[in-house]
C-alpha positions in Angstrom: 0.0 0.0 0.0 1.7 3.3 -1.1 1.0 5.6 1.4 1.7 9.6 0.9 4.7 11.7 2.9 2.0 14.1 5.0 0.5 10.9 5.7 3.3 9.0 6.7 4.0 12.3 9.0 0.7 12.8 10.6 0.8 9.5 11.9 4.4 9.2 12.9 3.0 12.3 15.0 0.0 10.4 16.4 2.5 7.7 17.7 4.6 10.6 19.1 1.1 12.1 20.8 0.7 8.5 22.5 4.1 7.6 23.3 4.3 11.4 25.1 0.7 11.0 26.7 1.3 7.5 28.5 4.9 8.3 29.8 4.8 9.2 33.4 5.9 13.0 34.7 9.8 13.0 36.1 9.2 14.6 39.6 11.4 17.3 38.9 8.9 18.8 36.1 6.2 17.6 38.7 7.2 18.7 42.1 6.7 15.1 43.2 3.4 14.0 41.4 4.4 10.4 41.8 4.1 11.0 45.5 0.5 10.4 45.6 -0.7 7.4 46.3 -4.1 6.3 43.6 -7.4 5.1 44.9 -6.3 1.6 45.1 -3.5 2.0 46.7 -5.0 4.3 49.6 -7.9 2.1 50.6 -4.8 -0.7 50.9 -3.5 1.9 53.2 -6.3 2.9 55.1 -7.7 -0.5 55.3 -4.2 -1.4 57.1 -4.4 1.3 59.6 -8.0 0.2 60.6 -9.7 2.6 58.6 -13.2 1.7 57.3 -15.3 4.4 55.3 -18.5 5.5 57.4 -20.8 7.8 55.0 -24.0 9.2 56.7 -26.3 12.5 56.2 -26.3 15.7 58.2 -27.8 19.0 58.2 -25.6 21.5 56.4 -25.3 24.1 58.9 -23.3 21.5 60.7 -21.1 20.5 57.8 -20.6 24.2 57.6 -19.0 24.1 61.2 -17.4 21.0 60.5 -15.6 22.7 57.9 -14.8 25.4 59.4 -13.1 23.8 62.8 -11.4 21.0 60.3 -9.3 23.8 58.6 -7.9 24.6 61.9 -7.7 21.1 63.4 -4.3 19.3 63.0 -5.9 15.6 61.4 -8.4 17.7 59.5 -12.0 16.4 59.0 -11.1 13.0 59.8 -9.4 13.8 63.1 -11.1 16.3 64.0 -14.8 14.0 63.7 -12.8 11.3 65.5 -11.8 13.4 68.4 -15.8 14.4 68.6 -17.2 10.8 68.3 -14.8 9.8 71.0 -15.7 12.4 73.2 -19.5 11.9 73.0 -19.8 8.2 73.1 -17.8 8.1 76.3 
């Protein structure tokens, strides 16, 4: 099959495209993107500190407050609804 030159070069360039769009980001370009861990691999690590996801519904004016003492607690939200579920049930 005799193929032209522009398209010989547009698809040399679409290999390129998806050679460049699957290679992973050095850290030095990303400031440490790799440091992340991805959804997988943080349930793995929350699952083996004892961690188990707890999803209920509450008013929003309490979410608001929630919010608002998080930013200033040192665990965050997690922590900080911790520290108040301990000191309620005793």
């Amino acid at each position: 099959m005799n193929m032209k030159r522009t398209d010989l070069d547009r698809l040399a360039g679409l290999k390129l495209d998806g050679q460049m769009r699957g290679a992973a980001k050095p850290d030095r370009f990303g400031q440490g993107s790799g440091q992340m861990p991805d959804r997988k691999e943080q349930r793995r690590i929350d699952s083996a500190a004892g961690l188990v996801p707890f999803a209920c519904k509450l008013p929003s004016e309490l979410t608001q407050r929630l919010r608002l003492q998080a930013a200033e607690h040192a665990g965050g939200i997690n922590g900080l609804v911790t520290e108040l579920l301990l000191k309620s049930l005793g």
